[in-house]
N, C-alpha and C positions, 0 to 999 in steps of 0.2 A: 694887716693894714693895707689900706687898698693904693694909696699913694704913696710912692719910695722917692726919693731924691731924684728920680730922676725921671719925676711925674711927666706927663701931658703939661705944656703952656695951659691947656682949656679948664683944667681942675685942679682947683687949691683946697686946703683947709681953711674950713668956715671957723673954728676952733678943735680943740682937742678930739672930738669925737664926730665931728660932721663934716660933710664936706659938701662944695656949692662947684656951680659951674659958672665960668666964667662967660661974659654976656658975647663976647665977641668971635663964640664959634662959626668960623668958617666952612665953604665947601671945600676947601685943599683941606681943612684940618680933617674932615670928617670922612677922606679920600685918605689919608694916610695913618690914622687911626682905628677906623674902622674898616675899612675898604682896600685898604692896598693889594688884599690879592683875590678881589672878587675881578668876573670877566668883564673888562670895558663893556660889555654890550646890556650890564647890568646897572653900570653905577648910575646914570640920568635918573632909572623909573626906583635904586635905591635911595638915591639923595631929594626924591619929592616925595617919597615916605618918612623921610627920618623929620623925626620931632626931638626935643626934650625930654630927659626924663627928669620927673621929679626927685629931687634934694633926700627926699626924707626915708626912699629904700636905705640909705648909706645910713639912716644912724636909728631909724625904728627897728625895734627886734620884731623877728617873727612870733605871730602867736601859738605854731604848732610847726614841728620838726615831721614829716611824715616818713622820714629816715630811722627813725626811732622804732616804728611800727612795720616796717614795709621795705623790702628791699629795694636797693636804689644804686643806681650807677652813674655818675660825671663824668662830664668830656669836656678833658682841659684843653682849650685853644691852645696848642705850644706856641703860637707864633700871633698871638692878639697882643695886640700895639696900645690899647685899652687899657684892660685887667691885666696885669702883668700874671703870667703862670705860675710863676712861683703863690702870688695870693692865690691864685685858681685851686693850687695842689692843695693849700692848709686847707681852703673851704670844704674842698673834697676827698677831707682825711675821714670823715663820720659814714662815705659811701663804700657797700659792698662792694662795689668793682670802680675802679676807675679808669678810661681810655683817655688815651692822650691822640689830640689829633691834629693836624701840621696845618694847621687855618689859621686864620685870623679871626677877629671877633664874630662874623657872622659866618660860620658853618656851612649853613643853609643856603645862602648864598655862594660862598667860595669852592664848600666842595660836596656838594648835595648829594652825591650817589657815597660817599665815604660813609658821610652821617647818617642817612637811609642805614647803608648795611649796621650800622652802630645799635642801632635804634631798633630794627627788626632782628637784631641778636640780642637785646636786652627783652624784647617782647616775648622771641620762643623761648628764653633760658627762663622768662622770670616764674616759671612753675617750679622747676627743680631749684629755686632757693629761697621759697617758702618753709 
């Protein structure tokens, strides 16, 4: 489940199985959910890229698993303010390896050289787990 009690103000359940975003996301909200421990010198040119995402990833299934076929590795935000981690871990129960990494929701952002090594250790290893 991707919302727990003690969800984001910004995302409710739509019903049982959907969930919607509510209309009156802010820039403090989107500073402190997504953003809290990227560099200040980031967040202006992060916050006039962020858009909406659409409603319908949370409750359309995928049409193919490529974890099934293909070895695969997750990197769970421990510290995203978003997707709580703990749903981050269940979703990345079906991956060969999983890293855990002290960011907040965007990585890439917050701690790019951590993620780099993640990423270029999953790319030299991924022969020897074929």
């Amino acid at each position: 489940e991707l919302v727990d009690p003690a969800a984001p103000r910004w995302l409710e359940p739509a019903d049982q199985h959907t969930l919607r975003l509510r209309g009156d996301l802010t820039e403090d909200d989107i500073r402190a959910r997504f953003l809290h421990d990227c560099p200040p010198e980031l967040l202006a040119g992060a916050l006039t890229r962020t858009g909406r995402q659409s409603t319908s990833v949370f409750g359309q299934p995928p049409s193919h698993a490529a974890w099934r076929e293909l070895p695969s590795t997750s990197v769970v935000c421990a510290g995203d303010r978003a997707t709580p981690p703990g749903t981050q871990r269940r979703w990345a129960a079906n991956a060969d390896t999983v890293v855990e990494l002290d960011s907040g929701h965007y990585p890439s952002l917050s701690r790019p050289a951590e993620l780099a090594t993640i990423l270029a250790s999953v790319h030299t290893h991924a022969g020897d787990r074929r």
